[in-house]
C-alpha positions in Angstrom: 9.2 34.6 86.6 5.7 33.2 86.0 4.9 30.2 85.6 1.4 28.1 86.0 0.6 24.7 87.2 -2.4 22.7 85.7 -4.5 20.7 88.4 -5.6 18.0 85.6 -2.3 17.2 84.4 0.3 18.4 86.8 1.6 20.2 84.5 3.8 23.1 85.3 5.1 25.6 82.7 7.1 28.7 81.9 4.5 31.6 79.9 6.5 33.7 77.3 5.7 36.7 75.2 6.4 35.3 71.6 3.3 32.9 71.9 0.4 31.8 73.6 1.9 28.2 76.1 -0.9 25.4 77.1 -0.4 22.6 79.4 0.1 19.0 78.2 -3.9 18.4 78.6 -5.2 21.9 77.3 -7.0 23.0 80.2 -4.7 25.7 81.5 -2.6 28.1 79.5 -0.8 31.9 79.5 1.5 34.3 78.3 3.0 37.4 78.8 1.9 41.1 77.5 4.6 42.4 75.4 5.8 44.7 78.5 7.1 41.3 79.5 5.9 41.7 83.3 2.1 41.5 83.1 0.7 38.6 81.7 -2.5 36.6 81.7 -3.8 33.0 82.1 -7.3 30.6 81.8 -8.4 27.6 82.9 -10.4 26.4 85.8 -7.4 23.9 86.3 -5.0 26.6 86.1 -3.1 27.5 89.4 0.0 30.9 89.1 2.8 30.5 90.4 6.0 32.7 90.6 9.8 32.4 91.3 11.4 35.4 93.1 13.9 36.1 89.9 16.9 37.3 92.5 17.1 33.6 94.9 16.3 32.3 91.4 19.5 33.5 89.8 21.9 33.5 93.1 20.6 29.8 93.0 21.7 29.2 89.5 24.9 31.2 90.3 25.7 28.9 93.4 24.6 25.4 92.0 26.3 23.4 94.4 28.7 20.3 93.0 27.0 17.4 95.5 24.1 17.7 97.6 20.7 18.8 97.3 21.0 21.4 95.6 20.6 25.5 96.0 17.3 27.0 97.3 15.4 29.6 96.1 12.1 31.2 96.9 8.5 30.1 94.6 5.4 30.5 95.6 1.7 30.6 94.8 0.5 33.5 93.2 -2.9 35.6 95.0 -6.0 34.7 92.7 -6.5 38.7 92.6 -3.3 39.7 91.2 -2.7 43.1 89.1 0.2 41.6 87.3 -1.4 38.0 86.3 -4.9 38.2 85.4 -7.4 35.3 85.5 -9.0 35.4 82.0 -11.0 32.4 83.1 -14.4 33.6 82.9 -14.2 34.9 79.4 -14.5 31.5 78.3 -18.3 31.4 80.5 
């Protein structure tokens, strides 16, 4: 799952394929091609971010009744990636 975090706002949102998603402030936003796995984002703000989708759904399956809760694995997406593509400098 992609997801992008905006510096200005702290922001952090899920993209989707039905429609173009901005942050709270307007300075970072995404979505997802139709193939639903690449996708692209702007903003000079704008920071990618991923959840692994497999510890994301044992962690949902295994939500624990007390505690802190079920880990999974996120992390910070490369700034070159094939699959999420900075469209920053179109707006230059």
């Amino acid at each position: 799952m992609k997801l992008l975090f905006c510096k200005n706002c702290n922001d952090v949102f899920r993209i989707q394929v039905e429609r173009e998603r901005i942050c709270q402030c307007g300075k970072t936003r995404g979505q997802y091609h139709d193939d639903d796995w690449n996708a692209w984002y702007k903003g000079k703000e704008a920071i990618p971010l991923g959840f692994a989708n497999s510890t994301f759904v044992s962690a949902l399956a295994n939500q624990p009744e007390t505690g802190w809760g079920k880990e999974f694995t996120a992390f910070v997406i490369q700034r070159e990636c094939k699959t999420f593509e900075n469209r920053t400098h179109e707006d230059n």
